[in-house]
N, C-alpha and C positions, 0 to 999 in steps of 0.2 A: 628309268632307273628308280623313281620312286616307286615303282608299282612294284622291284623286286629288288630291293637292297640288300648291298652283300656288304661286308667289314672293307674291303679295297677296292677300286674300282678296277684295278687289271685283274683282279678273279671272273668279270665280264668275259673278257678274252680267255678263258682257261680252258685248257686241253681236257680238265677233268668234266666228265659233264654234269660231277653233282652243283656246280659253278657257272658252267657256260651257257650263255643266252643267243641263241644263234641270230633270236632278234636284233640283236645288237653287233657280235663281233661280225655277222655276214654282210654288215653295211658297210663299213670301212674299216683297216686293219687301225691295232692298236695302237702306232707311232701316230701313225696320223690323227689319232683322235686327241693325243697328248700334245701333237702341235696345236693344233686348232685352240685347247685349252691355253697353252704355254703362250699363245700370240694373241690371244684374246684381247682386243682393247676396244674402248668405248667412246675415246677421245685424243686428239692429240696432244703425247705427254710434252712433246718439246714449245707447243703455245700453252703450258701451263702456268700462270703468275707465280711469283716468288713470296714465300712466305710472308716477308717487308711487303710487299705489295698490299695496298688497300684492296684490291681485286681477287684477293686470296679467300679461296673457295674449298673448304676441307674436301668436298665432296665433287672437286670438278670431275673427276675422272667418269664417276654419273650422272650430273647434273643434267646434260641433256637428257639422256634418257627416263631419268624421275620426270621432270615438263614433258617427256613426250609422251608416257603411260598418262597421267594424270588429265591430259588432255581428250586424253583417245577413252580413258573408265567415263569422264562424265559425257561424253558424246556420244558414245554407242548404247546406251540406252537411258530411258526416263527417269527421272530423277522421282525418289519415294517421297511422301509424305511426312514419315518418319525414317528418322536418320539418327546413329549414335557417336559420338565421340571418346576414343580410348584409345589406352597406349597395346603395344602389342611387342615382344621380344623376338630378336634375331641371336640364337646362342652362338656365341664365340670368345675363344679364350684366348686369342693370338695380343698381339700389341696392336694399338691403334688407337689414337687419341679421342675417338668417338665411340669406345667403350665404354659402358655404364657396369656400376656395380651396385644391384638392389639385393640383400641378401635376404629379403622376406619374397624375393618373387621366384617360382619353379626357376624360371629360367635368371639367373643368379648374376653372371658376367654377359654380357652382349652387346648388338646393338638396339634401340628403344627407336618403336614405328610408331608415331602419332595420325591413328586414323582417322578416317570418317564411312561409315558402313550402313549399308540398308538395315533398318531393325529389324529387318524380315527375314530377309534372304541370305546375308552377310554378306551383299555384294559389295566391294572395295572402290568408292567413289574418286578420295583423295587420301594420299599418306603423305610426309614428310618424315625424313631423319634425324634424330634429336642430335645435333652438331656441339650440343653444351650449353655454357651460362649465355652466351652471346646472342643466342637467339631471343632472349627476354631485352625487354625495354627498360628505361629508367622507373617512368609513369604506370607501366603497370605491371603486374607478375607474369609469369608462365605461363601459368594454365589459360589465362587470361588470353595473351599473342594466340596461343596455340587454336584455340578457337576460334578465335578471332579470322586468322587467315585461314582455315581450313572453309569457314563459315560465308565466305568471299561469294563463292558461285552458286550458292545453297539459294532455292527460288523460294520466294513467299509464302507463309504461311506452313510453312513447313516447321515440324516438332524436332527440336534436338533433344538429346537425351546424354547427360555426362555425370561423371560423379562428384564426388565432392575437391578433389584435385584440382578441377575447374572452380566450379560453381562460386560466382561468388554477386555481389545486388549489382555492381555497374556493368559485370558483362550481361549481366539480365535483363537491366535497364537497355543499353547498347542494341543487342541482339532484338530487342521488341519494338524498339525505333527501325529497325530494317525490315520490320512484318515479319521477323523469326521467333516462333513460340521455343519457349527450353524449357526443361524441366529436367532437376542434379537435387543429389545430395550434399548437404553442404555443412562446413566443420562449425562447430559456435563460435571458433577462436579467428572468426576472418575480422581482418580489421575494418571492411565498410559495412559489416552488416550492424544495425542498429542497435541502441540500447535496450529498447523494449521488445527485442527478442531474444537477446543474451541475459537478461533479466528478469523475465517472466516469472511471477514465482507462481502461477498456477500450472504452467507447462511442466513445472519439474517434478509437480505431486503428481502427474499422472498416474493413473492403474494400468496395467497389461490390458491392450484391446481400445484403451481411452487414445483421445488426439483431442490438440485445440490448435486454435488457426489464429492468422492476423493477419491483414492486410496494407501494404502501404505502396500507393498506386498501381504499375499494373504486376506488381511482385506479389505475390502470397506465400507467406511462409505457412506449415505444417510441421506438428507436430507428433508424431506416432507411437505409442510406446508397445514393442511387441516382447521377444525376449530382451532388447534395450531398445532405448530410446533412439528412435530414426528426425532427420530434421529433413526437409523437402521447402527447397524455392523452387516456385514452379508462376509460368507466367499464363496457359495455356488452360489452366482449369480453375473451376468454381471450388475455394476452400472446402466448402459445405458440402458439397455434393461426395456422398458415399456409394459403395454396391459393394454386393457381399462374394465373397470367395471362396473355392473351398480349402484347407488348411488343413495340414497331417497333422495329430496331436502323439501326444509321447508315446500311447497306447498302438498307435498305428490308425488308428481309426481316422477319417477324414470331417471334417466338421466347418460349417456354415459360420465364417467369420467379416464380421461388416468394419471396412479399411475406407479409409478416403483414396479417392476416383484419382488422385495424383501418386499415389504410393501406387496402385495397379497400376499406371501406365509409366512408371519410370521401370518398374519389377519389366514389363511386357516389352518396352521398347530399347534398356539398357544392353542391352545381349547383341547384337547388331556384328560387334567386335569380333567377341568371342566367339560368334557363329564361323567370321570367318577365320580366326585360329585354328578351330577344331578343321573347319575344309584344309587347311595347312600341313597338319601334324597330320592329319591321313597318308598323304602319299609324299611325303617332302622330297624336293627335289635335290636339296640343302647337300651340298658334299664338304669334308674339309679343307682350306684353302689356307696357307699362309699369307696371299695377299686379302685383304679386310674389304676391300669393293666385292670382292668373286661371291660375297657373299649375300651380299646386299643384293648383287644382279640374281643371283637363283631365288633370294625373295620376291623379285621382280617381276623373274619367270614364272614363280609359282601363284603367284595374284595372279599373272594374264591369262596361265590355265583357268583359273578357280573360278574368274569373273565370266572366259567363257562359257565354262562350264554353265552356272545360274543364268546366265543370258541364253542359254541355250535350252536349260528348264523351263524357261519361260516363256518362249515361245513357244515349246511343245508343251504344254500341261500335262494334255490328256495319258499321253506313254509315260509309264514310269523309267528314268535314265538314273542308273545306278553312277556317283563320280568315280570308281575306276574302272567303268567299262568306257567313261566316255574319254580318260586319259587314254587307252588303249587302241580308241579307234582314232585318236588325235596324233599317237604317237606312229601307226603301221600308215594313216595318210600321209605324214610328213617325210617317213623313209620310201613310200611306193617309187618303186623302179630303180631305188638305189641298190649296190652288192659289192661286195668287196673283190678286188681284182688278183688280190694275193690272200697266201696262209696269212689268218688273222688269230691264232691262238698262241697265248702263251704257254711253250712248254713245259711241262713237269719237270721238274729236278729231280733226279734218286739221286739217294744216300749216298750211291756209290761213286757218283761222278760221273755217272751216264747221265744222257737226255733225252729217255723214252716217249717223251708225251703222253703220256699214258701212267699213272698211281699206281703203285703196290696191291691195294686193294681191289681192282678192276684186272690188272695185269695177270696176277694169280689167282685169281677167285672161280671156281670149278672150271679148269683146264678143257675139262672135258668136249665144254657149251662152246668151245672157243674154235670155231671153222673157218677155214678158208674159203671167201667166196671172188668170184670176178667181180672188178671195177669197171666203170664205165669209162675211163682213161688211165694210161701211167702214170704213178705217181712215183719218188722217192723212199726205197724203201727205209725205215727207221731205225731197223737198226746194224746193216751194214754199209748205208751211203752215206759220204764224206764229202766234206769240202773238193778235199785231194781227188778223190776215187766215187763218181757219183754211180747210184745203181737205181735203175726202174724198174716197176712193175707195175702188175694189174689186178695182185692179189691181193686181199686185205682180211684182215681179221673181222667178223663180223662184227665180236662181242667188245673188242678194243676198238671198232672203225679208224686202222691203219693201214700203209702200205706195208707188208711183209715180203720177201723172196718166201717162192713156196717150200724151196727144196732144205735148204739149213737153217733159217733167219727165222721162219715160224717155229718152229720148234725148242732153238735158241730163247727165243723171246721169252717164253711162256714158262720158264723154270728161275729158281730164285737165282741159280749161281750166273743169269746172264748180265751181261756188262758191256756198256758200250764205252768205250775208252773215247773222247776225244781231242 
């Protein structure tokens, strides 16, 4: 359904075919797919603690299943070198107390994904769901925990990359005592960062293109000043060491600009995230649910495509695999050999209080093209069997694809004044 989203999702099942996806309604009929949706569950509600309860889990209803992806992203393939940390939105506008409201961010109302992603590939290593103020500790802020525990399983030597949200000297300190390099941008107004960087008064004369550095053990601050002033703690690289880039200038023109070697690799490795938002927003899976988990779990679903996906690139280099050819052939693998055993379409309504299956538009549109041909079994003809009075045949319209009676009922059909009373 992401590869062809429609405004409802029973327009899948629709009679009309400018709507119906035979991929889809010839697998199983439309009740049953609304059962399946309507009994969906991921845990048992009736062993769920009580909100009194200390054991109260806003998110039990997922919980296992968040530990079971999370375990299953970093084990099925090698953990990157560099790796970024960032938030990512689930839009949703219903109630639920793990709602956020950022109204500087695209996605405005939702829920907030704290990742951890390949800066290459945007493969989705670890996420958490931001539950509220409770996830933060006394001892230290947010950004802080949130790194902190994503940063758990992250093997040595390895470069994180986050922004200034995070960044701050003691998770820098922290994270370079476990052999983890990082490199964020980082606000002047944190309260552990020192006086002689918040103070610098050579830093602040900068020119456009100028930086100056300092150092205090294995932390380096940088200072950059392009169209504004950029600040970079980085634990991972030499303050000093520069190389030149090229740069669009107002004119268009592209131009040879010399940056310190830690502003290129946070620019290079920060995107990690967003790489895999954009794989997200391609084909989403995302439907609307007035229950608040249904949503979570389609984001669920949609990382375990996405991840397959790039695991899947990556082992095949050499072919180029387009990601909605490879949902396509993921999604006709996982239906193979299934079919629906009954009519799986929803009927059209006319105006008049008949129920032709079949639109106005299709129904009359050049009478002419519209022939009788044989079927390959009786069906119900449309528009004179009833509940009461059933009628078969073997005729059908070609250009309507229905059962009609040859002799009155097609003829019937095919004029505006017809009507089926039922």
């Amino acid at each position: 359904m992401g590869l062809n989203p429609l405004p409802d999702m029973e327009l899948y099942w629709s009679s009309d075919r400018f709507y119906n996806n035979p991929e889809i309604s010839d697998v199983f009929p439309i009740t049953r797919f609304k059962k399946i949706t309507e009994n969906l569950h991921l845990r048992n509600n009736a062993e769920e603690p009580s909100r009194s309860s200390p054991n109260h889990d806003k998110l039990y209803k997922l919980r296992t299943l968040i530990n079971t992806l999370n375990d299953v992203f970093q084990k099925q393939t090698s953990n990157s070198s560099r790796q970024s940390i960032d938030e990512c939105m689930i839009k949703f506008k219903g109630r639920s107390c793990l709602k956020q409201y950022m109204p500087k961010k695209p996605v405005k109302r939702g829920f907030k994904i704290w990742a951890r992603c390949d800066a290459v590939t945007g493969y989705l290593f670890q996420f958490e769901v931001y539950a509220g103020k409770g996830d933060s500790t006394e001892n230290e802020g947010l950004g802080y925990n949130v790194v902190w525990r994503l940063s758990q399983n992250v093997p040595p030597n390895t470069l994180l990359a986050f922004d200034n949200f995070f960044t701050g000297c003691n998770l820098m300190d922290d994270l370079f005592a476990n052999d983890i390099y990082a490199v964020g941008t980082v606000r002047l107004n944190r309260i552990d960062l020192p006086d002689a960087i918040t103070k610098n008064d050579r830093a602040h004369k900068l020119n456009k293109n100028e930086f100056a550095a300092l150092t205090a053990g294995p932390i380096s601050v940088i200072k950059w000043v392009d169209s504004r002033a950029v600040t970079i703690l980085t634990t991972a690289h030499d303050p000093k060491d520069t190389m030149f880039v090229k740069r669009t200038q107002k004119d268009g023109t592209r131009k040879d600009t010399l940056i310190p070697t830690a502003i290129a690799s946070y620019t290079l490795n920060m995107g990690g995230v967003d790489h895999f938002d954009h794989f997200r927003s391609s084909y989403p899976i995302n439907r609307k649910s007035r229950k608040f988990w249904m949503r979570l779990f389609f984001f669920m679903l949609d990382a375990s495509v996405i991840n397959a996906y790039i695991t899947y690139t990556t082992i095949h280099p050499t072919t180029v695999h387009l990601h909605r050819d490879f949902r396509l052939k993921l999604a006709r693998a996982l239906i193979d050999g299934y079919t629906a055993k009954t009519r799986t379409s929803v009927p059209f309504k006319n105006k008049k209080g008949g129920n032709f299956g079949v639109p106005d538009e299709i129904r009359l549109r050049n009478v002419g093209e519209h022939l009788p041909t044989k079927d390959i079994s009786y069906k119900r003809c449309r528009f004179c069997s009833t509940k009461a009075k059933e009628k078969r045949t073997n005729i059908k319209c070609c250009k309507c694809d229905i059962a009609l009676c040859a002799q009155e009922c097609f003829k019937k059909f095919h004029v505006i004044e017809a009507r089926h009373d039922i």
